[in-house]
C-alpha positions as CSV (number, residue, x, y, z in Angstrom):
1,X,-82.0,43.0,-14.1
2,X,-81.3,39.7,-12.5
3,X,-83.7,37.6,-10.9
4,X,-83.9,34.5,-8.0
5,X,-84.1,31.6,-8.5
6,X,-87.0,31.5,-6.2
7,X,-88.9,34.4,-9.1
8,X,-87.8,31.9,-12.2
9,X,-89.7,29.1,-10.3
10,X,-92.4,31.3,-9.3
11,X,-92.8,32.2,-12.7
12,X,-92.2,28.6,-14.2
13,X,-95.4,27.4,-12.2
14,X,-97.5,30.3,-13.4
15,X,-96.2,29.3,-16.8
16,X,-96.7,25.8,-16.4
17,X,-100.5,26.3,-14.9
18,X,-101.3,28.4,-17.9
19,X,-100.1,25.8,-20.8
20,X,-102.4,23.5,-19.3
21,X,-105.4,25.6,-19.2
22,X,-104.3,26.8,-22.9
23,X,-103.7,22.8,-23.4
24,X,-107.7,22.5,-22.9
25,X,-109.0,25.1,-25.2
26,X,-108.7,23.2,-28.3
27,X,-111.4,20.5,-26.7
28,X,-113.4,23.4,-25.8
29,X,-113.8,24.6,-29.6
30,X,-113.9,20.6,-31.0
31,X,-117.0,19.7,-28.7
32,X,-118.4,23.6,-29.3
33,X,-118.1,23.4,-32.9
34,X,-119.1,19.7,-33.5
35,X,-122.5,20.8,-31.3
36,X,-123.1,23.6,-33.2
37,X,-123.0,21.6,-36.6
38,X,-125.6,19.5,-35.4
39,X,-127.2,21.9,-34.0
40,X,-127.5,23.7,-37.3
41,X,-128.0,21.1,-39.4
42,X,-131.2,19.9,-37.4
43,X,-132.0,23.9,-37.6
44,X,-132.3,24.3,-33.9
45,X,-131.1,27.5,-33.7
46,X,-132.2,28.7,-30.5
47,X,-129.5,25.9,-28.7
48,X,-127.0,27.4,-31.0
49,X,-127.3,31.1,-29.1
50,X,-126.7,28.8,-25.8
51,X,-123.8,26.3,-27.1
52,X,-122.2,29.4,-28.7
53,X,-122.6,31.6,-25.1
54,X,-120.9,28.7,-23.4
55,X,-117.4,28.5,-25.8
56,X,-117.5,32.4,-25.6
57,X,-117.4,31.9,-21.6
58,X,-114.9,29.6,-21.5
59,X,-112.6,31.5,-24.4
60,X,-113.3,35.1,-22.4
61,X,-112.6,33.1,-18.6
62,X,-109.2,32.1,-20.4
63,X,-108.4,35.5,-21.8
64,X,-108.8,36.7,-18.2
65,X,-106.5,34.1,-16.7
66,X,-103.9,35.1,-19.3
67,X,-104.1,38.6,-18.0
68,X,-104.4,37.2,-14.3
69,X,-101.2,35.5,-15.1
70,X,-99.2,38.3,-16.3
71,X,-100.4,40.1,-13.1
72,X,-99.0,37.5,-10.8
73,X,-95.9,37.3,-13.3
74,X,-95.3,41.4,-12.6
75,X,-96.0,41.3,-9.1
76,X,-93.4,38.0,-8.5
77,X,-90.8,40.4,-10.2
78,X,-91.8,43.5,-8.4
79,X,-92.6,45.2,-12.3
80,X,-95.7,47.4,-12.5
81,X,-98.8,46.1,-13.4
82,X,-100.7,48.6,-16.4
83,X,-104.2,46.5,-14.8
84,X,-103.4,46.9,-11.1
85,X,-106.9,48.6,-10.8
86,X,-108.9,46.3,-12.6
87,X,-110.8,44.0,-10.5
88,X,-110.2,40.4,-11.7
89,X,-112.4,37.5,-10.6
90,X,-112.6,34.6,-12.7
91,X,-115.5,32.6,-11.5
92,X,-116.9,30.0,-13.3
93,X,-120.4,30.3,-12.3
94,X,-119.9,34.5,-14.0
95,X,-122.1,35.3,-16.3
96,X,-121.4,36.3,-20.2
97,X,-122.3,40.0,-19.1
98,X,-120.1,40.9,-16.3
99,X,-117.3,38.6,-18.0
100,X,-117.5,40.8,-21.3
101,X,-117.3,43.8,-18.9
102,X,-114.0,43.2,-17.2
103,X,-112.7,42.4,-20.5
104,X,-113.5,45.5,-21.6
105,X,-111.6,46.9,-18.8
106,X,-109.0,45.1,-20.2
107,X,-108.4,45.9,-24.1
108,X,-111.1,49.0,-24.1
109,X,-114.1,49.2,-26.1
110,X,-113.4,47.5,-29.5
111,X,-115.4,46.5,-32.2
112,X,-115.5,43.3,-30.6
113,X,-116.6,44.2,-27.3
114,X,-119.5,45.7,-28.9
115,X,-119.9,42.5,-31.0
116,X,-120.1,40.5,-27.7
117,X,-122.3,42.9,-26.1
118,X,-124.5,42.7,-28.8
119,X,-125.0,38.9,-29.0
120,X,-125.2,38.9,-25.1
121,X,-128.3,41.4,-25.4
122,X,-130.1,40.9,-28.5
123,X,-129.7,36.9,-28.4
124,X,-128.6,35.1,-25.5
125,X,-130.3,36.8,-22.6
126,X,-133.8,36.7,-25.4
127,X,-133.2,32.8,-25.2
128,X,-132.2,32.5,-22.4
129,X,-134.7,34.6,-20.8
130,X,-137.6,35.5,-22.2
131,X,-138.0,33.3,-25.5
132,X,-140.9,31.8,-24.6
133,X,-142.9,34.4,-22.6
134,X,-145.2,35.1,-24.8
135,X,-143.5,38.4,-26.4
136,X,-141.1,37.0,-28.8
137,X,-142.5,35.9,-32.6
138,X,-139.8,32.4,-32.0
139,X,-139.6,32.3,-36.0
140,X,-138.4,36.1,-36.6
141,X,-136.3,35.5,-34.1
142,X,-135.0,32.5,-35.0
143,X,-134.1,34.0,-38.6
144,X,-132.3,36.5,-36.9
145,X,-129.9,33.4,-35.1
146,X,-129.6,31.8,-38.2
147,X,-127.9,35.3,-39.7
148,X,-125.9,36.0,-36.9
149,X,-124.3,32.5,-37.6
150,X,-124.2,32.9,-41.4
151,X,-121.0,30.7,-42.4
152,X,-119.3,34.1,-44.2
153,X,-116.0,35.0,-43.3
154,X,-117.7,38.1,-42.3
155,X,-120.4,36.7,-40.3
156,X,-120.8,37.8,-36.7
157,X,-120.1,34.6,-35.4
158,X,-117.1,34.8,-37.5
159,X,-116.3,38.2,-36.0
160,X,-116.8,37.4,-32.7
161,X,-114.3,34.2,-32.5
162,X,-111.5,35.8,-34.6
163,X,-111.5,39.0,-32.7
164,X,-111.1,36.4,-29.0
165,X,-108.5,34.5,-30.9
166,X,-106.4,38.0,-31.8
167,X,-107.0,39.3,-27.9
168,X,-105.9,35.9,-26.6
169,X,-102.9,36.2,-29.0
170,X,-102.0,39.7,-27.4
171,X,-102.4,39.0,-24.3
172,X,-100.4,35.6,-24.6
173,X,-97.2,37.9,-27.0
174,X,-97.2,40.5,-23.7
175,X,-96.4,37.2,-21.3
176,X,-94.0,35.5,-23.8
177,X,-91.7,39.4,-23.7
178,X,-91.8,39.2,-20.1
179,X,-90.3,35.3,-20.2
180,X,-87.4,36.6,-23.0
181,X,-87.1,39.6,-20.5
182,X,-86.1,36.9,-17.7
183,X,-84.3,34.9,-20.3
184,X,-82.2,37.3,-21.5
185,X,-81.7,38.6,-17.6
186,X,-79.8,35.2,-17.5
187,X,-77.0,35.9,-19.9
């Protein structure tokens, strides 16, 4: 199939914007991670659950623009879109919850999904919510912090980052076949 020049451009900026947003991830994880090192060394685990929520935001918000990319990359060349009926809205003021549901919606209930879910139930909304109301034993609870961010290469924590990096890496090989589609359309 051949396509305009006007598409190729189209596409070129949607390209172009993502790379940049991609561009800022790494500074994401290198002020997440150096945070959480302090924040484990001086045992204050309780911030950890909320530094941790924010880099699994901003890594979940990017996954989503990946996929809201490849939608506006199908609909420039007129292809079907397999997510047409997923609503997308990438707000940044979303919180973890709804953004874990319409990712969901995106690569079905996984292993990690129910990873995500679980540290968006059983910790985050605790500290963020209800931590200090007078229900929670804050010790017990912060035990169960410092295992969920056990340094293992099986750790939750552990789970929960490499299983975003290998749906980001999906979702970014399904853009790169539509470019080599439009690439090879040029020959």
């Amino acid at each position: 199939m051949k396509y305009s020049e006007l598409q190729r451009t189209q596409i070129g900026w949607e390209l172009e914007t993502l790379r940049v947003r991609s561009d800022l991830m790494p500074k994401t994880f290198e002020l997440g991670n150096a945070r959480l090192s302090k924040l484990r060394n001086d045992e204050s685990y309780l911030e950890m659950v909320l530094v941790h929520s924010q880099v699994i935001e901003h890594y979940i918000r990017h996954i989503l623009n990946i996929y809201a990319t490849q939608r506006r990359i199908l609909k420039i060349l007129g292809q079907y879109d397999p997510y047409a009926e997923i609503k997308l809205n990438i707000d940044d003021d979303e919180p973890l919850g709804p953004l874990i549901g319409t990712l969901t919606r995106f690569i079905g209930k996984t292993a990690l999904i129910g990873e995500l879910n679980r540290f968006n139930n059983e910790l985050k909304r605790e500290v963020a919510h209800h931590i200090f109301d007078g229900s929670k034993d804050v010790e017990t609870f912060e035990q169960r912090i410092e295992e969920y961010f056990d340094r293992s290469d099986d750790g939750k924590f552990r789970v929960v980052v490499n299983g975003l990096r290998q749906v980001r890496k999906e979702a970014n090989n399904k853009i790169k076949a539509l470019v080599e589609d439009i690439k090879a359309s040029k020959k």
